[in-house]
N, C-alpha and C positions, 0 to 999 in steps of 0.2 A: 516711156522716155527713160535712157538710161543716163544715170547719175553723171555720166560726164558731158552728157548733153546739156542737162539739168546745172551744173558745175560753170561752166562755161558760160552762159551769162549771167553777168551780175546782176542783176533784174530781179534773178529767180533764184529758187530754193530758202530752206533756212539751215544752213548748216554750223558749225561751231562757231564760225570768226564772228556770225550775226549775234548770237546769244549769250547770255549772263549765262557764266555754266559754273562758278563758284559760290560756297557760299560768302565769301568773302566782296564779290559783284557786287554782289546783291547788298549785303551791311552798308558801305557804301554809298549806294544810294537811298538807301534808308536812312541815314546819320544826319545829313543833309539837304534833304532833297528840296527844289520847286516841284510845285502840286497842282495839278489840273482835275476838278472832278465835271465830270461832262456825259449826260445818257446814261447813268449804272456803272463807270468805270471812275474808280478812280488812277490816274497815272502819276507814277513819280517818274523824276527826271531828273538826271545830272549830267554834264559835259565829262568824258571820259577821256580825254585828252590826242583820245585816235582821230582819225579821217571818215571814219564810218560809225553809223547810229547801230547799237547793238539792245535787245531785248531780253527781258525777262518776264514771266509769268506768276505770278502768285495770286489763284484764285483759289479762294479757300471752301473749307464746305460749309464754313460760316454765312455767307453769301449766298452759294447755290448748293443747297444741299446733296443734289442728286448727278452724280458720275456724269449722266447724260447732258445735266445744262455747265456741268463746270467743261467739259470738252466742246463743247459748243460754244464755248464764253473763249476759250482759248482757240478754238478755231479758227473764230472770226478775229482776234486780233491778229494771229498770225499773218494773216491772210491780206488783213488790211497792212500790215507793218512790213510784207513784202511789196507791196504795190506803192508803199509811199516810201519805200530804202532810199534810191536813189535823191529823195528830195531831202533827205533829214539830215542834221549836221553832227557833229561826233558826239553824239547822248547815249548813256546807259540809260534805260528807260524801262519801269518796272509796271508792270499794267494789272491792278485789282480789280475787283467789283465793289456794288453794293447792291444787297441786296432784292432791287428792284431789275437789275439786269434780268434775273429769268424769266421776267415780264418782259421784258421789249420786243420786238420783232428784229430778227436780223438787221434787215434793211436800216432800222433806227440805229441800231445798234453798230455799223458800220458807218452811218455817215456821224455817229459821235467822237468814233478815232478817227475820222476825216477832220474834223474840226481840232482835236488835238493835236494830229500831225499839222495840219497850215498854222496852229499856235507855235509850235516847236521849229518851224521854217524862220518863222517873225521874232523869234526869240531871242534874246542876248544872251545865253548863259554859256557864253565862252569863257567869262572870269570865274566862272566856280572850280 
């Protein structure tokens, strides 16, 4: 698929506009944040003031020691936080682990950022 395939609908891809790409994003929601820990992840969340929910990753090798399960741990949220875009409302949203993530099975592990995102749907934090 090329990228302006990919580009074109909003559905799909993660490209710059979706993501915390400073470190300053990121401080942010860190300073303040509402907290979900749900399945091995924990999430922070802030209202970013835009139209669109944007992401960040911070798993550390705290958490999953090994290259293989931190990219696995950041796969699947990607992945999930592409397929729930269109429902999320304007949140910088910073996604960790704990330690018990590199135990879970995918599957669990994806329907735990399901339960996060329909938190995040139901959620008021348009006043932060």
């Amino acid at each position: 698929m090329s990228a302006n395939a990919q580009s074109s609908d909003p559905g799909q891809g993660f490209g710059r506009e979706r993501r915390l790409t400073s470190a300053g994003q990121f401080r942010r929601v860190f300073v303040e944040p509402r907290r979900v820990v749900l399945g091995g992840f924990v999430v922070l969340y802030r209202s970013n003031g835009l139209d669109r929910p944007r992401l960040g990753l911070a798993i550390s090798k705290k958490c999953a020691r090994r290259a293989i399960d931190r990219n696995r741990l950041k796969r699947l949220a990607r992945e999930s936080f592409r397929r729930a875009y269109r429902r999320l409302p304007g949140v910088d949203i910073v996604v960790m682990c704990t330690p018990r993530a590199t135990a879970e099975s995918n599957q669990r592990l994806f329907d735990a950022l399901e339960q996060v995102w329909i938190h995040l749907e139901s959620s008021s934090c348009v006043e932060s």
